[in-house]
Every structure is written in C-alpha cells, then in structure tokens.
Backbone as a printed PyTorch tensor [residue, N CA C, xyz], in Angstrom:
tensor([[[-17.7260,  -5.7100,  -7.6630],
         [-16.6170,  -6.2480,  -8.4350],
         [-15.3950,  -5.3570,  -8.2650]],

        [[-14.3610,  -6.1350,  -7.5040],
         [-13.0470,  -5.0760,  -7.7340],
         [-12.5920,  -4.2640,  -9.2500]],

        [[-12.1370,  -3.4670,  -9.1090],
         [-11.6220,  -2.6870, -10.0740],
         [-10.2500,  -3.6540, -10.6930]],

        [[-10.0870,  -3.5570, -12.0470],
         [ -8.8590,  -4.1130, -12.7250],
         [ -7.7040,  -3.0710, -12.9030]],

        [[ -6.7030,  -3.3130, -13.6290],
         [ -5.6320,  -2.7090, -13.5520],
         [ -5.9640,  -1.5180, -14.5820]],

        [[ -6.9170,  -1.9760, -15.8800],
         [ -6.8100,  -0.9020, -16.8080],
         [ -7.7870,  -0.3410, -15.7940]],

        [[ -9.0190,  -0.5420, -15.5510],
         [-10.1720,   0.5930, -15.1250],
         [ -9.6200,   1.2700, -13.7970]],

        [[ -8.5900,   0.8730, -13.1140],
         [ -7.4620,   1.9210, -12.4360],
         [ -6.7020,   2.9470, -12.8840]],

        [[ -6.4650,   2.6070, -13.9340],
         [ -5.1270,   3.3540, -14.5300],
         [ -6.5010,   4.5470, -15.2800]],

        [[ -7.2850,   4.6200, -15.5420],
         [ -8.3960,   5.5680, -16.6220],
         [ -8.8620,   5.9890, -15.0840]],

        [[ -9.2650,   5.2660, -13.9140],
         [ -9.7900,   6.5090, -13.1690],
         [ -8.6470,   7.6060, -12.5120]],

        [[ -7.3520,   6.9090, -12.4170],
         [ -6.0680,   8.4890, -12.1900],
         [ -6.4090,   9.2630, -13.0080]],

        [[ -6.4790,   8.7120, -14.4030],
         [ -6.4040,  10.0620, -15.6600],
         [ -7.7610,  10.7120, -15.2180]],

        [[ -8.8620,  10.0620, -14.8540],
         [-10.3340,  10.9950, -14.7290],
         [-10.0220,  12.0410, -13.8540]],

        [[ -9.6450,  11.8140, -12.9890],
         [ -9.3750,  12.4510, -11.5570],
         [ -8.3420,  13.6180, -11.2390]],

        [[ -6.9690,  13.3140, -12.7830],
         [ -6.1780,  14.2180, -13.1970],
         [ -4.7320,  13.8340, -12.6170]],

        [[ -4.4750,  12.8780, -12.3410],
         [ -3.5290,  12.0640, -11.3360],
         [ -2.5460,  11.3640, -12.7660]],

        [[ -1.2600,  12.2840, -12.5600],
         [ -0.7650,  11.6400, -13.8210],
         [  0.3050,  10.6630, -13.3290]],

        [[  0.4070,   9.3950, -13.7740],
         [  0.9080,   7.9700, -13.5010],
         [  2.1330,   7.8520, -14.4360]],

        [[  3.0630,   6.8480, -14.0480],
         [  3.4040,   5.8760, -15.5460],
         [  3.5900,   4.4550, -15.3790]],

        [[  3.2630,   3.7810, -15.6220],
         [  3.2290,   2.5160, -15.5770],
         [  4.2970,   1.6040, -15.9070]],

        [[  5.0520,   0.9280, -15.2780],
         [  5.9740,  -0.0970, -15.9790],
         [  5.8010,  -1.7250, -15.4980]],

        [[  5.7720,  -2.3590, -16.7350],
         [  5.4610,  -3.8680, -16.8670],
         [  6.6080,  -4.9670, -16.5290]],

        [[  6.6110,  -5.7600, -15.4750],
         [  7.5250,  -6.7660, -15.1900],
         [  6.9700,  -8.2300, -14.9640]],

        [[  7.5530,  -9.2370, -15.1270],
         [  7.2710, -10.2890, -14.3450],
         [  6.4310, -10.0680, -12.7240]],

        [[  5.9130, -11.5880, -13.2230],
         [  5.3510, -11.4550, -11.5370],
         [  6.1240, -11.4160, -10.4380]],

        [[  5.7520,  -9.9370,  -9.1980],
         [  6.4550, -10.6220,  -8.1150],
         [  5.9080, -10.6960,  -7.1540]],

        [[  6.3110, -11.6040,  -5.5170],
         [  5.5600, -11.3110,  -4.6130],
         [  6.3400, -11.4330,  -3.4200]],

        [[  7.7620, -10.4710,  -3.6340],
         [  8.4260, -10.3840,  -2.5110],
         [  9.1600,  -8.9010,  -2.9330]],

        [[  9.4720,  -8.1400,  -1.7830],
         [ 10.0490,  -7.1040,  -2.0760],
         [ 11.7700,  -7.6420,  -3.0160]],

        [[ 12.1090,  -8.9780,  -2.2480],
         [ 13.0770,  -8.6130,  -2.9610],
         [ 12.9030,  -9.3480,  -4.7300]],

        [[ 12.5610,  -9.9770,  -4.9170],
         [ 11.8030, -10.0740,  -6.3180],
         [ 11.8620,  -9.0780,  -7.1440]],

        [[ 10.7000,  -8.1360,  -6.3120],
         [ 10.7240,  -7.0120,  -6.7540],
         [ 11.6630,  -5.5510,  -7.2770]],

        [[ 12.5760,  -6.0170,  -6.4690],
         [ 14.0620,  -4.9140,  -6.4110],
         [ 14.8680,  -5.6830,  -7.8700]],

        [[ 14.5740,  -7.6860,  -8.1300],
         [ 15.0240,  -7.7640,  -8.7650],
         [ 14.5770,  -7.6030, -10.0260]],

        [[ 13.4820,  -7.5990, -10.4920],
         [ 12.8940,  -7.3530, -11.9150],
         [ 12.1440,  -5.9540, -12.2170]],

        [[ 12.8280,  -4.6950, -11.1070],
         [ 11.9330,  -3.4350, -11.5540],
         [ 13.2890,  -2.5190, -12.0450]],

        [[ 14.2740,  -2.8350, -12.2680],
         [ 15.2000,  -1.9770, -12.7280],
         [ 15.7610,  -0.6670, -11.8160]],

        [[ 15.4800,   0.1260, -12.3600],
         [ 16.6740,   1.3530, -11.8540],
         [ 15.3170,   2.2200, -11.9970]],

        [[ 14.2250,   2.2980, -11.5980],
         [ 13.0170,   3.0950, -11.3540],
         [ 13.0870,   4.2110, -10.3690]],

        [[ 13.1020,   5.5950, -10.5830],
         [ 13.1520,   6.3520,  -8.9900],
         [ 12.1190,   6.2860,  -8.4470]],

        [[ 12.2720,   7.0160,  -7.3290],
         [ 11.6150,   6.8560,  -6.5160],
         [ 11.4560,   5.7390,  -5.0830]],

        [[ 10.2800,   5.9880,  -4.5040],
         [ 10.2270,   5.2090,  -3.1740],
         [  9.4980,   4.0640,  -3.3560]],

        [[  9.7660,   3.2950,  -2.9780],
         [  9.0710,   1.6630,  -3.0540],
         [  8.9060,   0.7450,  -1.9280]],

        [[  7.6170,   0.4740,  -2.2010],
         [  6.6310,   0.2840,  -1.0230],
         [  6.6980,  -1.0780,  -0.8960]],

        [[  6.1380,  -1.5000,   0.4710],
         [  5.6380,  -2.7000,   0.9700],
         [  4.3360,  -2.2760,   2.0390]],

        [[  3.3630,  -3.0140,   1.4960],
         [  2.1350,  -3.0500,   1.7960],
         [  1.9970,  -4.5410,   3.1050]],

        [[  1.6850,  -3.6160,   4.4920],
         [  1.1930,  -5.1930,   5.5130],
         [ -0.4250,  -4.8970,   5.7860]],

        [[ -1.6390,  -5.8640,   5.5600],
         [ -2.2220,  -5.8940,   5.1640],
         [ -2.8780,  -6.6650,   6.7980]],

        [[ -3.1060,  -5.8500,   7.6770],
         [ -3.1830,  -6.5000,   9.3970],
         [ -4.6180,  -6.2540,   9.9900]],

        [[ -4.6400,  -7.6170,  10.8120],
         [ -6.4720,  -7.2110,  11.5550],
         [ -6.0820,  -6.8290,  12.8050]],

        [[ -6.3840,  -6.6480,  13.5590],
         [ -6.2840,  -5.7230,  14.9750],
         [ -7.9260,  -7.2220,  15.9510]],

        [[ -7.1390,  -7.1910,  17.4660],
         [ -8.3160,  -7.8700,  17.6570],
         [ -9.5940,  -7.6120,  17.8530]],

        [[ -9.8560,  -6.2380,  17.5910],
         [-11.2490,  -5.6950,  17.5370],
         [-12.1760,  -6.1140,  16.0120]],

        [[-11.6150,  -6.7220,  15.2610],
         [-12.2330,  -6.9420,  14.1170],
         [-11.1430,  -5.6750,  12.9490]],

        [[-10.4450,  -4.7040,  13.3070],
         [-10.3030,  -3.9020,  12.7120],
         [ -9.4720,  -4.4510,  11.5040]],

        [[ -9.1650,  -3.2300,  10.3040],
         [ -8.5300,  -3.8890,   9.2820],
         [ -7.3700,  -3.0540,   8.8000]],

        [[ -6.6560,  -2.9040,   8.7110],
         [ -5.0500,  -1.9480,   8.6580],
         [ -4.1860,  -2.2670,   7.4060]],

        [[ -4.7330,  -1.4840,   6.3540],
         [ -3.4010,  -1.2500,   4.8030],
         [ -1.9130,  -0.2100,   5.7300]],

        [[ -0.9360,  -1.1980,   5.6600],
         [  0.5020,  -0.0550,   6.4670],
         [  1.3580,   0.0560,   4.8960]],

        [[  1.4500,   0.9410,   4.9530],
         [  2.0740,   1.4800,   3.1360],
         [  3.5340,   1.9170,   3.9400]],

        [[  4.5010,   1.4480,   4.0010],
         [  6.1830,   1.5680,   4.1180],
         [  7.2940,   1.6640,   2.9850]],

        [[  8.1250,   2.6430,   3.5360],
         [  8.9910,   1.9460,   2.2990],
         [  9.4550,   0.4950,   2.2780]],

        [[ 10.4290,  -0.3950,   1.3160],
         [ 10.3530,  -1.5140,   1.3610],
         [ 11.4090,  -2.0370,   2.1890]],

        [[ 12.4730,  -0.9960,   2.5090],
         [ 13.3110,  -1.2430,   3.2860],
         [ 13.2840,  -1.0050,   4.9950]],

        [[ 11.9340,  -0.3370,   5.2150],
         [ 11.5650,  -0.6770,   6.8090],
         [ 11.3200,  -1.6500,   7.4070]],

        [[ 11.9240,  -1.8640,   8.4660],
         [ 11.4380,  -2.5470,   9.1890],
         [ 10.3320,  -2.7090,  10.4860]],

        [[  9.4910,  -2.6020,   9.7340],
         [  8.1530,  -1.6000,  10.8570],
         [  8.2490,  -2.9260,  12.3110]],

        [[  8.2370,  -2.5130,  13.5190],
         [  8.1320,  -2.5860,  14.5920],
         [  6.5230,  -2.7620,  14.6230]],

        [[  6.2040,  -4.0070,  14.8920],
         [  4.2760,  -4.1680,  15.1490],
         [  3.9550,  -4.3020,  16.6200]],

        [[  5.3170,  -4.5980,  17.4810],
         [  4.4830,  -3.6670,  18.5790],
         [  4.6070,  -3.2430,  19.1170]],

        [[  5.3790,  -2.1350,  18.2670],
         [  5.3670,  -0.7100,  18.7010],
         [  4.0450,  -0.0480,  18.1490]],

        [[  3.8750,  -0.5660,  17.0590],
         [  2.9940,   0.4700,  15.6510],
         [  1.9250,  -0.2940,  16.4990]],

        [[  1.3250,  -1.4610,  17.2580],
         [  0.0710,  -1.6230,  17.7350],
         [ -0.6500,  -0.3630,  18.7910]],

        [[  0.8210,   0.1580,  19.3980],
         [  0.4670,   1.2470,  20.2400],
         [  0.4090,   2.7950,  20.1140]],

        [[  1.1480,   2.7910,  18.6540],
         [  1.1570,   4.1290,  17.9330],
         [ -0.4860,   4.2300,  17.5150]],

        [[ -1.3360,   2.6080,  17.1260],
         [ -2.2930,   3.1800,  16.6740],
         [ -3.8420,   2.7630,  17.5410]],

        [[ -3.1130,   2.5700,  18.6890],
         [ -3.7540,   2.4840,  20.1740],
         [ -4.8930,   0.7160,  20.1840]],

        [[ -4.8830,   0.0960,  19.2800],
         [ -5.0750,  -1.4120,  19.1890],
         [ -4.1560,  -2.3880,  20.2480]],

        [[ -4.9340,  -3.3770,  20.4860],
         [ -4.4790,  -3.9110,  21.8180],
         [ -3.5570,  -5.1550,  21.2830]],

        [[ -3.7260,  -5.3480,  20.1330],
         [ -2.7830,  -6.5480,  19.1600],
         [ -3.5280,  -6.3660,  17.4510]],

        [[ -1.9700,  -6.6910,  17.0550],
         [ -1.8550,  -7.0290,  15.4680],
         [ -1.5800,  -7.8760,  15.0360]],

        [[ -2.2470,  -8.4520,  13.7960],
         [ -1.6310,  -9.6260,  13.3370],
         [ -1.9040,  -9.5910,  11.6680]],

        [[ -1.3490, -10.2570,  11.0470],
         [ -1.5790, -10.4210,   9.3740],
         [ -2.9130, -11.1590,   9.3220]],

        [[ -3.7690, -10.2250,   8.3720],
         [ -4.4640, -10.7790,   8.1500],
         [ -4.8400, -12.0780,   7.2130]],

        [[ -5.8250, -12.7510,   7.1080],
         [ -5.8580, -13.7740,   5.7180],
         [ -6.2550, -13.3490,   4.6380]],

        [[ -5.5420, -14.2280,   3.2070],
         [ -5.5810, -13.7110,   1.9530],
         [ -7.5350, -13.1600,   1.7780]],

        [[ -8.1850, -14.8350,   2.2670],
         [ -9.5040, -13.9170,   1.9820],
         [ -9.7500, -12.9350,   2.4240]],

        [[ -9.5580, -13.0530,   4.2060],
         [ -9.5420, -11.1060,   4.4270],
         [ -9.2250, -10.1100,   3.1410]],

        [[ -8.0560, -10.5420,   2.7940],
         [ -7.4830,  -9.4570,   1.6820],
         [ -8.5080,  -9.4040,   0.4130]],

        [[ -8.8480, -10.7260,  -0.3030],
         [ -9.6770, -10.4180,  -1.1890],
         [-11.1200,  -9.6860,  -0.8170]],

        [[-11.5410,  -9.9240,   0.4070],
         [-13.0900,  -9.8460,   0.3720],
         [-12.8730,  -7.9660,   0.5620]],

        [[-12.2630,  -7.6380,   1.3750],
         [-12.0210,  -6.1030,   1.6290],
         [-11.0960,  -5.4690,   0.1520]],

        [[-10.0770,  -5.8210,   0.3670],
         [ -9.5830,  -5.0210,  -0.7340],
         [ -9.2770,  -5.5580,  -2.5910]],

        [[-10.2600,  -6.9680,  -2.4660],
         [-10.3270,  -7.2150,  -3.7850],
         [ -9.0010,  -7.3500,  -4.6860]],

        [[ -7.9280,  -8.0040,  -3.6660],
         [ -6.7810,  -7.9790,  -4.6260],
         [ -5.7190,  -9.3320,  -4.1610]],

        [[ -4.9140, -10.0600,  -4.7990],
         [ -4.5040, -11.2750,  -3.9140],
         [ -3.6330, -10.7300,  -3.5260]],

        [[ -2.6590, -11.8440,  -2.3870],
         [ -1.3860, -11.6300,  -2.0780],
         [ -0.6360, -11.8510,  -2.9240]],

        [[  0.5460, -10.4110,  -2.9310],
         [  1.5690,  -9.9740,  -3.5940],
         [  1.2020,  -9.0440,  -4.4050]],

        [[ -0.0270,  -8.6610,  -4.7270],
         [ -0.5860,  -7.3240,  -5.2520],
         [ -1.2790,  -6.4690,  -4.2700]],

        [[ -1.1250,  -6.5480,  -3.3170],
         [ -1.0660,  -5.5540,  -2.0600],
         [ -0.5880,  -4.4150,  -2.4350]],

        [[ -1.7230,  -3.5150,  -2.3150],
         [ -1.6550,  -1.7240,  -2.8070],
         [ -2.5360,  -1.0170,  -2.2590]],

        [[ -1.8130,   0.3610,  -1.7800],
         [ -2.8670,   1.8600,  -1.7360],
         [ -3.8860,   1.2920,  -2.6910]],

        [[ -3.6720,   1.3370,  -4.1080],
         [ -4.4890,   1.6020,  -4.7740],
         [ -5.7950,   0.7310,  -4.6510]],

        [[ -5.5950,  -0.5600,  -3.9930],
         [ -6.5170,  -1.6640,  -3.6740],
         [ -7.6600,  -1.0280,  -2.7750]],

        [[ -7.3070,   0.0970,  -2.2140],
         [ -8.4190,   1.1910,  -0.9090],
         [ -9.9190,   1.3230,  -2.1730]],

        [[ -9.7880,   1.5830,  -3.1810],
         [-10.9280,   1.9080,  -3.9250],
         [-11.8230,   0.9610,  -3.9770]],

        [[-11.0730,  -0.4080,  -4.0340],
         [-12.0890,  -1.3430,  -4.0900],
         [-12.9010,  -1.4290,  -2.4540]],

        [[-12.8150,  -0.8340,  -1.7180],
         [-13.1450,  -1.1030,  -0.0520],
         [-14.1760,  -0.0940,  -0.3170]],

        [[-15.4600,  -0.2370,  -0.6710],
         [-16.5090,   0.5330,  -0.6650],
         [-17.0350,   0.4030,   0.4560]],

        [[-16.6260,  -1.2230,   1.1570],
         [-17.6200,  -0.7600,   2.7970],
         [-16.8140,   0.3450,   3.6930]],

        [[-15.7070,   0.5460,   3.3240],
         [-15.1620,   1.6090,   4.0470],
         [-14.5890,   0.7740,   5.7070]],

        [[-14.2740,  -0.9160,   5.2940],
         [-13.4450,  -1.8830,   6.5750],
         [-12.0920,  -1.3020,   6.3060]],

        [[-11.1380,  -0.6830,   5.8700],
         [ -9.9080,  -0.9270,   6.1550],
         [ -9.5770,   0.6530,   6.4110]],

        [[ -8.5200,   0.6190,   7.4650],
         [ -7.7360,   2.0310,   7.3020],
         [ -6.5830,   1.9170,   6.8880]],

        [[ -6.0860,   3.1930,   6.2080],
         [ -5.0240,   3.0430,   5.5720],
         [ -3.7980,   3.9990,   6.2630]],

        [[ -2.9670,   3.3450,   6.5960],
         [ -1.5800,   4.1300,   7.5540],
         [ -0.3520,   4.1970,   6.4250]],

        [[  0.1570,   5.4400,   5.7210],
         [  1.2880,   5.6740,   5.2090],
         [  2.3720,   5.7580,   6.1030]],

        [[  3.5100,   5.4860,   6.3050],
         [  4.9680,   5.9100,   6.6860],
         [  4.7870,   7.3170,   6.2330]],

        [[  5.4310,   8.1510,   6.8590],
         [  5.3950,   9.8700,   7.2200],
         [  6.6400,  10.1730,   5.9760]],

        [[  7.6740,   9.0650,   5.7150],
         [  8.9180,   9.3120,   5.4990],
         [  8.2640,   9.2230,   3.9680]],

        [[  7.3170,   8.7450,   3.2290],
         [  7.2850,   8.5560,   2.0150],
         [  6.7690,   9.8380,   1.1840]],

        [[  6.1550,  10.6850,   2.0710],
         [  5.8510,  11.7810,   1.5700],
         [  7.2110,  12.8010,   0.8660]],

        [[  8.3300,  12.6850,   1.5780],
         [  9.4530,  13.6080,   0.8700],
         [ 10.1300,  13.0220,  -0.3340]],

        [[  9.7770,  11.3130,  -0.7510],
         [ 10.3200,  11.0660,  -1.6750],
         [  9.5690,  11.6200,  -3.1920]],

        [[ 10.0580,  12.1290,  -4.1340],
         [  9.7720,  12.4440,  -5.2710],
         [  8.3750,  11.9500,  -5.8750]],

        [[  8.6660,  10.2400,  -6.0090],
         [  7.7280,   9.8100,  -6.4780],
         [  7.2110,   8.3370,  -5.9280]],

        [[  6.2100,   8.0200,  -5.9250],
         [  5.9440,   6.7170,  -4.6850],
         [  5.5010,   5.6180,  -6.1920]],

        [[  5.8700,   4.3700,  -5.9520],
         [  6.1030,   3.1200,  -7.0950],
         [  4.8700,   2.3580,  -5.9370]],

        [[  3.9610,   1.5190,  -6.5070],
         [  3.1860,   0.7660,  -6.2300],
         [  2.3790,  -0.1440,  -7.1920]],

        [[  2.5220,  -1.2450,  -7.0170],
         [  1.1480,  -2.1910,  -7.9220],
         [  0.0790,  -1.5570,  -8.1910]],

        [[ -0.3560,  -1.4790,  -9.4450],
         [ -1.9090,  -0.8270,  -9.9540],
         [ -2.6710,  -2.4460,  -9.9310]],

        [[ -2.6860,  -2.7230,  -8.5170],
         [ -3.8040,  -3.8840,  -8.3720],
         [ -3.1600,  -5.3090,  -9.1260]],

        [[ -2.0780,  -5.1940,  -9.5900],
         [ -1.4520,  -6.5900, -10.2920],
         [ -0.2260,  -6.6440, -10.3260]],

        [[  0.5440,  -7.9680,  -9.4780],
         [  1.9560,  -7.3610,  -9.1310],
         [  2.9570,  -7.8170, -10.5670]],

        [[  2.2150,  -7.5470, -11.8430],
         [  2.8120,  -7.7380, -12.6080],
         [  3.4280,  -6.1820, -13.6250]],

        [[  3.4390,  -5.2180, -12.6310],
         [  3.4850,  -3.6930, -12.9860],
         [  3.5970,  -3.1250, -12.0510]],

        [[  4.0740,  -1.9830, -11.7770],
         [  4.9170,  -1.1020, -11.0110],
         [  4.2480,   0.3060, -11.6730]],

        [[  3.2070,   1.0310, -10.6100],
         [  2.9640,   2.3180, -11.1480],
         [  3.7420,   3.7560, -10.3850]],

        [[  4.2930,   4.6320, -10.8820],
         [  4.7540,   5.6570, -10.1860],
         [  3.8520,   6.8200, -10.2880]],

        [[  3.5470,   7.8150,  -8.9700],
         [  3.0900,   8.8990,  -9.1020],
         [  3.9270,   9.6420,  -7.7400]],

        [[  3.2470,  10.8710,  -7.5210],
         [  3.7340,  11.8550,  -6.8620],
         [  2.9650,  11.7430,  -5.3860]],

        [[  3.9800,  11.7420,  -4.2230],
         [  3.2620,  11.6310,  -3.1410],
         [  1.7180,  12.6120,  -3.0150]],

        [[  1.8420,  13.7710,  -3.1490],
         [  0.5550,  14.3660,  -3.5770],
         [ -0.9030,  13.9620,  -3.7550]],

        [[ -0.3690,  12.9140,  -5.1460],
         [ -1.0770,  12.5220,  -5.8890],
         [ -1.5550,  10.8260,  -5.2430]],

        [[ -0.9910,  10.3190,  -4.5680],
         [ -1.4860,   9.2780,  -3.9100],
         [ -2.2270,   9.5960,  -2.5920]],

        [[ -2.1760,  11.1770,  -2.4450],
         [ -3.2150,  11.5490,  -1.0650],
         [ -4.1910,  11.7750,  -1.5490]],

        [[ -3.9850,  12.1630,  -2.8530],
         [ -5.4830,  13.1820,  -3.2370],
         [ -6.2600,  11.5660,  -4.3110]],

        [[ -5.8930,  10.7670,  -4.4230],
         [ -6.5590,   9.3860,  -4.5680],
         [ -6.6870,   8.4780,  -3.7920]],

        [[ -6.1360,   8.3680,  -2.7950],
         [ -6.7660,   8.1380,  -1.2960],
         [ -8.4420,   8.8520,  -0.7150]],

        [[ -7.9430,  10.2060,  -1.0270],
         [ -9.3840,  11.0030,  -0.6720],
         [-10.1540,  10.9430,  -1.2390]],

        [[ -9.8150,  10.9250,  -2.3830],
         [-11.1870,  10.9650,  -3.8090],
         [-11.2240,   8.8970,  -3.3470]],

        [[-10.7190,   8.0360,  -2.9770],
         [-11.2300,   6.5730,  -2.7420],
         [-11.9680,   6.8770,  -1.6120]],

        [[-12.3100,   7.6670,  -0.3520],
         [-12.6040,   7.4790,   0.3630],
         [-11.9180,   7.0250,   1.6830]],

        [[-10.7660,   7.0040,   1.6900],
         [ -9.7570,   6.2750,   2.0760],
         [ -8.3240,   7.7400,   3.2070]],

        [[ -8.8250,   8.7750,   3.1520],
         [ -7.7560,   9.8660,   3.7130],
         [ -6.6480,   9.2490,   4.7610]],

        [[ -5.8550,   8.8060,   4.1650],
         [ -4.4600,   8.2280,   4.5910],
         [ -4.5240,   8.8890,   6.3930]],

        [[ -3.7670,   7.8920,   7.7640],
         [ -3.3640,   8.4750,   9.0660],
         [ -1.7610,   8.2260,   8.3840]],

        [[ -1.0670,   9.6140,   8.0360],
         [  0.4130,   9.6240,   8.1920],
         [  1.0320,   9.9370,   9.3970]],

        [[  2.0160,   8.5560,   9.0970],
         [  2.8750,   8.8170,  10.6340],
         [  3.9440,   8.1670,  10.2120]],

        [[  4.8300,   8.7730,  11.5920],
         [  6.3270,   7.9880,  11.2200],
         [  6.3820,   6.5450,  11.7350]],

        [[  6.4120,   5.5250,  10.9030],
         [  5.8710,   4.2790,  11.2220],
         [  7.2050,   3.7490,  12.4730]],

        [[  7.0660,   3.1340,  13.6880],
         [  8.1890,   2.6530,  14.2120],
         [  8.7740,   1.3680,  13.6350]],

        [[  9.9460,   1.7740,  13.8800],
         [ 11.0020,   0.9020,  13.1530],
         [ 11.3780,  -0.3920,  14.1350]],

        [[ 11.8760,  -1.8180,  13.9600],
         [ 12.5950,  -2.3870,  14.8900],
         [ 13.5080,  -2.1690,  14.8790]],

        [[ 14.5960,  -2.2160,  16.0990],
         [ 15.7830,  -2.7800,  16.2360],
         [ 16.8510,  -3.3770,  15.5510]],

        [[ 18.1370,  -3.1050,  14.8510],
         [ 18.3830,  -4.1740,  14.0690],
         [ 18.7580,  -5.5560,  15.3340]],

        [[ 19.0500,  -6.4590,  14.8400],
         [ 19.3850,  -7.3490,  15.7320],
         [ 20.9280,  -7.5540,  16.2810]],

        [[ 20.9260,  -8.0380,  17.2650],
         [ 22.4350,  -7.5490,  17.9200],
         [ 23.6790,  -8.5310,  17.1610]]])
C-alpha cells in the first residue's frame, strides 16, 4: 500500500528531516502551480516520470523552469531512448497519480524499479518545495535533507547537471 500524505509527513519527523507543509488547491501543471503557491522560497520542482526502452524507469527531479533536453539526458544517462511513461506505470511503481509526481513518491518503490536523477543545480538552492504525495500541498525542506530521505527510501539520488534544450529560434 502506498504511503499517504500524513504517514509521509511523521516518517521526515522519525528520521529527523524537518519539513513545512503548505496547503493549496489542486494542481497539475507547473504553471498552476506558480499560480496558487504564493511567494514560497525556495526551488520548485517538476518531476518527468520516463521508461527507457530497456524496461527501465526514471523519476528526473528539475527545477520547474528547465527545460530538460531528453535527448540529450538519454545519453547523459547512456539509455538508447526515452519516453513518458504511463499513469499506471506511475501508480504501480511509485504509488502516486499524475500531477502528484514526487521525490517523495521513491518510498513507495519498495521493488527498487525506478531511479531517481536530481538536476545538480537544485542542490545550491536553500530549500527544495515538492508534493508530499498529493498535489494538493507543497512541502519544503533542505536540499540535504531530501538526499538523506532518498537514502534512508532506498532511493540514493544520480546528481547531475540535467541538459537543457535550446530556446527556440
């Protein structure tokens, strides 16, 4: 059974991972999101949620304003093609629907199918904003603190500097 939003939020505190939580409308677009989360610091994510044609399964944690390059990033992470995966993909592995796409969704992946790729650039921001599993909330913690709950999920983040596209001419 996937984990819920409260039995998320009590295993940070177990673990010592201090959070804060803020409550909004539903969203399921970054820009949605920019519109009903206020003036929050920090870095804010967009989660692509991709199978690789080997069967593989790829959480890409970006800020929300990248524009990640997929194929470039197919060859940064030596896969021969990428593509979005399907929502059931998403539920059956990471137990969470589309538009609640999160790091934090890695805990529910007990078979240990997905890897998880951070952007390199999110580590210098202060504090990283992500869905606690329901895109009806916005949780903030400390880059730190989203490695060391990655590890304690089982989950030890590949950070890299994700490639960017092109803007268009």
């Amino acid at each position: 059974m996937p984990l819920t939003e409260a039995q998320l939020l009590d295993h940070l505190a177990s673990i010592g991972i201090a959070a804060e939580t803020h409550r909004h409308p539903p969203v399921f677009t970054v820009e949605a999101a920019k519109a009903h989360r206020g003036e929050l610091p920090g870095a804010h994510i967009k989660n692509l949620f991709l199978k690789d044609s080997r069967g593989g399964l790829w959480l890409i944690v970006a800020d929300e304003d990248r524009a990640v390059d997929l194929k470039a990033l197919r060859r940064v992470l030596g896969v021969p093609s990428l593509s979005f995966a399907s929502a059931e993909a998403l539920r059956e592995a990471l137990g969470v629907e589309p538009g609640s796409v999160t790091p934090f969704a890695a805990i529910n992946d007990v078979a240990g199918r997905v890897t998880v790729v951070l952007d390199a650039a999110l580590l210098a921001a202060p504090l990283v904003n992500a869905h606690p599993l329901t895109n009806t909330a916005t949780t903030a913690l400390s880059p730190a603190d989203l490695l060391r709950f990655l590890d304690a999920a089982g989950h030890p983040p590949r950070v890299l500097p994700l490639p960017e596209r092109p803007p268009a001419p």
